[in-house]
TIZA-652724 format. One record per residue (C-alpha): residue number from 1; chain; z, y, x. Coordinates in nm, 2 decimals, decimal comma, padded with zeros to 4 digits. Layout:
N
+-----+----+--------+--------+--------+
:   i : ch :      Z :      Y :      X :
+-----+----+--------+--------+--------+
: NUM :  A :      Z :      Y :      X :
...
+-----+----+--------+--------+--------+
***
This chain:
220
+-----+----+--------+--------+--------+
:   i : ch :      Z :      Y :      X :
+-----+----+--------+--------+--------+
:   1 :  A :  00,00 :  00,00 :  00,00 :
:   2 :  A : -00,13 :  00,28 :  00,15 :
:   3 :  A :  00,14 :  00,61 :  00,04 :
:   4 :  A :  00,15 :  00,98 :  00,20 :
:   5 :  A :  00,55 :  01,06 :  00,22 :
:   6 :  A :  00,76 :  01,33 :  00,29 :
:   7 :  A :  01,13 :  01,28 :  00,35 :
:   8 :  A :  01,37 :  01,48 :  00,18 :
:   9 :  A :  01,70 :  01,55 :  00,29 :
:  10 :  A :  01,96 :  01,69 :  00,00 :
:  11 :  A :  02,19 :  01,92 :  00,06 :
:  12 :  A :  02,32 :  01,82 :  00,42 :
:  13 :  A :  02,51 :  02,12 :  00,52 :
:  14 :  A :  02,87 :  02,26 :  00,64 :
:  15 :  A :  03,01 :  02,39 :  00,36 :
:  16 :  A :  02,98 :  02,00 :  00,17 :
:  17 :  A :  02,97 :  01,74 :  00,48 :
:  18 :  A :  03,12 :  01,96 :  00,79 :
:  19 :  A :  03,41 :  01,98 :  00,95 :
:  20 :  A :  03,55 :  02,31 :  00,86 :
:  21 :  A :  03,33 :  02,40 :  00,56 :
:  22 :  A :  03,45 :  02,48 :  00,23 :
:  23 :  A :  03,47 :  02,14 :  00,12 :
:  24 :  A :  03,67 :  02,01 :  00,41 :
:  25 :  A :  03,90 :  02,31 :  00,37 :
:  26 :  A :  03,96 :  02,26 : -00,02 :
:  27 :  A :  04,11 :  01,93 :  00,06 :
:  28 :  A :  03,78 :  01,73 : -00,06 :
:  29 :  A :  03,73 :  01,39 :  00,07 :
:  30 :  A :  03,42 :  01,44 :  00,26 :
:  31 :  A :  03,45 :  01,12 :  00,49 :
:  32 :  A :  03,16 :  00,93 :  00,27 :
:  33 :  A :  02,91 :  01,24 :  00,31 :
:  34 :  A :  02,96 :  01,22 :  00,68 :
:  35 :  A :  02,97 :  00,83 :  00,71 :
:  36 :  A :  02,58 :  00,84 :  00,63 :
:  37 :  A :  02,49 :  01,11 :  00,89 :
:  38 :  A :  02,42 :  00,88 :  01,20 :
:  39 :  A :  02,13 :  00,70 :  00,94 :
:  40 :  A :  02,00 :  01,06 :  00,82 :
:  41 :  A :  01,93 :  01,15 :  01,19 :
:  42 :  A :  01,76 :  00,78 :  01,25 :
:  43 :  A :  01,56 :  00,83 :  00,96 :
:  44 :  A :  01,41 :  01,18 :  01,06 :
:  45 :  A :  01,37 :  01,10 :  01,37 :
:  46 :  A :  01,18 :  00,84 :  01,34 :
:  47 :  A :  00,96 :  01,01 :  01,08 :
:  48 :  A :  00,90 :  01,32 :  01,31 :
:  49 :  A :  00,78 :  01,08 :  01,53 :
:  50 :  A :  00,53 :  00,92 :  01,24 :
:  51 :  A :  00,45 :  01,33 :  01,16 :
:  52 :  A :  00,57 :  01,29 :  00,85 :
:  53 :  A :  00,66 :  01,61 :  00,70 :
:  54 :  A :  01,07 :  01,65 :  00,67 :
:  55 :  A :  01,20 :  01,89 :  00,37 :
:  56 :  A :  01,57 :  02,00 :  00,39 :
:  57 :  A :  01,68 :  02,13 :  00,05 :
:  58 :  A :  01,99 :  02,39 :  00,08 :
:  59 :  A :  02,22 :  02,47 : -00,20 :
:  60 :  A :  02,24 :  02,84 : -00,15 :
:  61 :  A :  02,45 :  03,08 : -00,38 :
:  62 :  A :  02,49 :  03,45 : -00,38 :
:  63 :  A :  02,78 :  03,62 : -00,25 :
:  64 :  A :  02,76 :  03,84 : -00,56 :
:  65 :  A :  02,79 :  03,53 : -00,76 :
:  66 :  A :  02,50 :  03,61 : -00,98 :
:  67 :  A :  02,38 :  03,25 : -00,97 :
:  68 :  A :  02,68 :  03,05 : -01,04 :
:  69 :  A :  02,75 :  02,80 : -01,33 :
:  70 :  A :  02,95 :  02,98 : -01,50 :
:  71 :  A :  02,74 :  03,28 : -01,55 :
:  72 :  A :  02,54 :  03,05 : -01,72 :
:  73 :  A :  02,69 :  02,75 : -01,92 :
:  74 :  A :  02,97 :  02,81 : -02,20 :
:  75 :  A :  03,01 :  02,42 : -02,16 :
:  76 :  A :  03,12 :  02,35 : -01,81 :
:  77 :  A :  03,31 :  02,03 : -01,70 :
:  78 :  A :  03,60 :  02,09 : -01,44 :
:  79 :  A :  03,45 :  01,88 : -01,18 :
:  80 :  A :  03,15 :  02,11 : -01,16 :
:  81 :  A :  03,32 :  02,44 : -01,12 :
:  82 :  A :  03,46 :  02,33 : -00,77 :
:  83 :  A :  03,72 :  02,60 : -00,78 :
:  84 :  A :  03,46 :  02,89 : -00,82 :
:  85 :  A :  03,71 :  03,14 : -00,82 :
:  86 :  A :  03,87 :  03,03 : -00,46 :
:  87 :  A :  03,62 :  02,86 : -00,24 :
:  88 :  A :  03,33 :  03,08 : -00,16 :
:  89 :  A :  03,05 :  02,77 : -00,12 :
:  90 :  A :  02,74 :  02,82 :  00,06 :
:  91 :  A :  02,70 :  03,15 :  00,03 :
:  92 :  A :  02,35 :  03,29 :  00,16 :
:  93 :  A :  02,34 :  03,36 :  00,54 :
:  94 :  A :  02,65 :  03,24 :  00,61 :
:  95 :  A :  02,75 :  02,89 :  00,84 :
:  96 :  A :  02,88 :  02,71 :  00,55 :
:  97 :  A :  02,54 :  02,71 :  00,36 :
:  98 :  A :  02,40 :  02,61 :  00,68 :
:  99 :  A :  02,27 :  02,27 :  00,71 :
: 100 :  A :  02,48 :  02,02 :  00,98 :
: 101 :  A :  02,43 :  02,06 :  01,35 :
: 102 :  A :  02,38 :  01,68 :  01,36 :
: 103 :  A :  02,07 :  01,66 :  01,17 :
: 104 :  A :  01,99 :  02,06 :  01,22 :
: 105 :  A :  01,59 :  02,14 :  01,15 :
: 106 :  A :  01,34 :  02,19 :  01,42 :
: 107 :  A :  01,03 :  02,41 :  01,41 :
: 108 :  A :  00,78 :  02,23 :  01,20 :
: 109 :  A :  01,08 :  02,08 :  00,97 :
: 110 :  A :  01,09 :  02,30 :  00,59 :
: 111 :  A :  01,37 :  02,44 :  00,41 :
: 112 :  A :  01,35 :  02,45 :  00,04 :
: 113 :  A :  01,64 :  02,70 : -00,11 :
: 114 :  A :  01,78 :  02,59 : -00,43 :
: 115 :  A :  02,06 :  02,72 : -00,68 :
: 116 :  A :  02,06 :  02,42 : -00,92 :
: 117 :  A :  02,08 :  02,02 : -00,88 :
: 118 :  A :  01,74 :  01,96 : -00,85 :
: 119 :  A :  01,50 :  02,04 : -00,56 :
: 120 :  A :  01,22 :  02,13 : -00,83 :
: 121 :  A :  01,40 :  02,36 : -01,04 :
: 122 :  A :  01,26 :  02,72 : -00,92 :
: 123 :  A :  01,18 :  02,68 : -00,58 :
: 124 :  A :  00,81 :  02,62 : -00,38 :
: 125 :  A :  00,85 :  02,25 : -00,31 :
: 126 :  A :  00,66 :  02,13 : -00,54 :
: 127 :  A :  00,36 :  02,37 : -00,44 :
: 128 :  A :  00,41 :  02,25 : -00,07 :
: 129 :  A :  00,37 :  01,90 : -00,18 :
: 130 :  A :  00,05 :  01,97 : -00,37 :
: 131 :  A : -00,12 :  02,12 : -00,06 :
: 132 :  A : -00,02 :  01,83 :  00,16 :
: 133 :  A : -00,11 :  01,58 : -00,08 :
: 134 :  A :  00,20 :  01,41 : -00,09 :
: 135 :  A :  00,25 :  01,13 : -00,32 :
: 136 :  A :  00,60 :  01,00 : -00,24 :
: 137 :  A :  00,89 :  01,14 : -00,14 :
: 138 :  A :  01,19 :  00,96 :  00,08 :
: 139 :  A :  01,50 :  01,06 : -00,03 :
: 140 :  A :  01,81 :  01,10 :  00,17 :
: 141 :  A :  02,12 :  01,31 :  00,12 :
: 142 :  A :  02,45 :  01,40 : -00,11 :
: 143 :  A :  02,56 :  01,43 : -00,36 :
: 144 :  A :  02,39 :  01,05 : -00,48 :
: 145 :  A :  02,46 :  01,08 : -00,85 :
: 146 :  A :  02,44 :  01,51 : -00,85 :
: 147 :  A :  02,16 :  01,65 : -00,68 :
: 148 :  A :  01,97 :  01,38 : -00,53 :
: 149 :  A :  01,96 :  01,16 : -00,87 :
: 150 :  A :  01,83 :  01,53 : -01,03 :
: 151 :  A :  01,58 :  01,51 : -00,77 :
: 152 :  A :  01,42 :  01,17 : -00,80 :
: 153 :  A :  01,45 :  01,18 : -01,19 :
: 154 :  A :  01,17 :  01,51 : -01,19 :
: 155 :  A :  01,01 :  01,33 : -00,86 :
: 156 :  A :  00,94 :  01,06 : -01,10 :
: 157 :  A :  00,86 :  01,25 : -01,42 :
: 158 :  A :  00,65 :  01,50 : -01,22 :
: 159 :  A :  00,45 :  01,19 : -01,08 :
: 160 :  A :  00,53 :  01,11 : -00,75 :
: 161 :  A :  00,66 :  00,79 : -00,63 :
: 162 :  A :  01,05 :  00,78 : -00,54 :
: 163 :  A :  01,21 :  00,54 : -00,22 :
: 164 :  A :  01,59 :  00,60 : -00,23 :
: 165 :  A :  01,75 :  00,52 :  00,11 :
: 166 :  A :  02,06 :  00,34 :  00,00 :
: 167 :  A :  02,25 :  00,38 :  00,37 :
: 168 :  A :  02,15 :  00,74 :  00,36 :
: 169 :  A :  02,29 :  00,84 :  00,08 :
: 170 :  A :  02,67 :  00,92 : -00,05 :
: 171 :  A :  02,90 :  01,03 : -00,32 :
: 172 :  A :  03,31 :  01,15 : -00,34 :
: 173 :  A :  03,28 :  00,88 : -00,67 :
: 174 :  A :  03,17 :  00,52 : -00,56 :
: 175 :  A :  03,14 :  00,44 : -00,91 :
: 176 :  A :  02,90 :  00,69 : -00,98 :
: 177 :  A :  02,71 :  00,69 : -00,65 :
: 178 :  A :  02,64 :  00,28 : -00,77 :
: 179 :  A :  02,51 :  00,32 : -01,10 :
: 180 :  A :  02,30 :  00,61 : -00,97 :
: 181 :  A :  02,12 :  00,34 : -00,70 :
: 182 :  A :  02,13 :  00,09 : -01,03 :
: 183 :  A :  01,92 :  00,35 : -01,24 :
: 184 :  A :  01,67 :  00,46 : -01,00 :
: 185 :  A :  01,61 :  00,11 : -00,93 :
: 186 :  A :  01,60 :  00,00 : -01,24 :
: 187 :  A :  01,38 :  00,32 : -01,36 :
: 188 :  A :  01,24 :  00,52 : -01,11 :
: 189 :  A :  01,16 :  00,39 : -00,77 :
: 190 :  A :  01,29 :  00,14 : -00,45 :
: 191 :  A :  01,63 :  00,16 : -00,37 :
: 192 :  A :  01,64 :  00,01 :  00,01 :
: 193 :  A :  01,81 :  00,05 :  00,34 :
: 194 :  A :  01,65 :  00,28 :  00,63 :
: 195 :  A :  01,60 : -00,10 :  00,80 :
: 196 :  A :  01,40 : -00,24 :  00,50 :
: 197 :  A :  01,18 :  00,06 :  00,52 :
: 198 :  A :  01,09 :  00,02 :  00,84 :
: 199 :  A :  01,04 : -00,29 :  00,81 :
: 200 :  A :  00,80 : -00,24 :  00,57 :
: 201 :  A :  00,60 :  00,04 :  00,81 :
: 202 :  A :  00,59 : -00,19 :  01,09 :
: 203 :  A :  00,46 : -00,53 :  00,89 :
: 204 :  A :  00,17 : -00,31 :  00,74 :
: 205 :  A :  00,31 : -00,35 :  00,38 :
: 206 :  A :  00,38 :  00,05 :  00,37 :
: 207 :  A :  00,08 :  00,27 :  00,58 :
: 208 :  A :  00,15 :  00,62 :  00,61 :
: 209 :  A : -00,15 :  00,81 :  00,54 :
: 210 :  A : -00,10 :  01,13 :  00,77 :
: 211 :  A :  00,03 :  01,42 :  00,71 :
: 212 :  A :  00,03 :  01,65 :  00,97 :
: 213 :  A :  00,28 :  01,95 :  00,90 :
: 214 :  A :  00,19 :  02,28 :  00,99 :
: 215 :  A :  00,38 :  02,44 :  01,30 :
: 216 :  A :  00,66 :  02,68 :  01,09 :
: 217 :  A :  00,92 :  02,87 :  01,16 :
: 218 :  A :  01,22 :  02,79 :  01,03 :
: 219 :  A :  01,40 :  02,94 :  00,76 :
: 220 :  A :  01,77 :  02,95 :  00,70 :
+-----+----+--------+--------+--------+
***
């Protein structure tokens, strides 16, 4: 099966996964997010060297707080506001919106901005994807059942083909990060390790019909 990827990374940055960022700070249990970071790093590395095209998406928010949640919904649940009024997360420009020094971009690499769950909700990735021709999209990242589930849900309804990397993936709620592999597997895509992907490049089952990404600067 011949497929042209790009690999997406959700959401990889200090304020959720550092040490240090707000997350950390608040007291939040962030050693799942960070337990995953060695196989994010494989995994891009190993598709630089392919030229495949890596996408990091950023929750950003505004320090004005123009964007947030609760400006929005009426109907909020607790776990979502993330004590809004005390932890200033990822606020534009600053080192906690900044993705992880671990797994930090490189010129070439894209940064899609994002105030909502999903990387498609008013941003340019999708437009980047159509002029590259992309057809499916890797995803790695946090949070499994938040953000990245959002993600390959529109992948899927927007047409692209979804491959969830189980091992680079993670969630605060085991329960919830295994019913989110369950339903994209059961609905939406492959839910496999970074190993079984490989594998799958190297036999010939999966041939990665280049993508060449333009020289960028990056953003962020």
């Amino acid at each position: 099966m011949e497929i042209k990827p790009v690999l997406l990374i959700v959401d990889m940055q200090n304020g959720f996964c550092g040490v240090g960022g707000s997350f950390d700070k608040f007291g939040f249990n962030i050693k799942p997010y960070r337990e995953i970071i060695p196989n994010v790093k494989y995994i891009i590395e190993r598709m630089r060297s392919m030229t495949v095209p890596v996408y990091y998406a950023k929750a950003i928010r505004e320090a004005s707080g123009l964007d947030l949640l609760d400006r929005v919904h009426r109907i909020l649940p607790d776990s979502r506001r993330e004590k809004l009024n005390d932890m200033p997360l990822c606020i534009r420009g600053t080192w906690d919106a900044d993705v992880i020094d671990e797994i930090y971009p490189e010129e070439g690499d894209y940064i899609v901005e994002k105030r909502r769950d999903s990387v498609f909700q008013d941003t340019e990735f999708e437009l980047w994807l159509r002029s590259f021709g992309a057809n499916t999209i890797i995803f790695t990242g946090i949070d499994s059942y938040i953000c990245v589930e959002s993600s390959a849900r529109d992948a899927f309804n927007k047409g692209y083909d979804v491959i969830l990397l189980k091992d680079c993936v993670a969630s605060r709620e085991r329960k919830l990060h295994e019913a989110t592999l369950a339903q994209i597997a059961e609905a939406y895509g492959w839910v496999m390790t970074t190993s079984g992907l490989m594998e799958k490049i190297e036999t010939g089952e999966l041939e990665l019909s280049g993508i060449t990404p333009r020289p960028v600067s990056v953003a962020g």
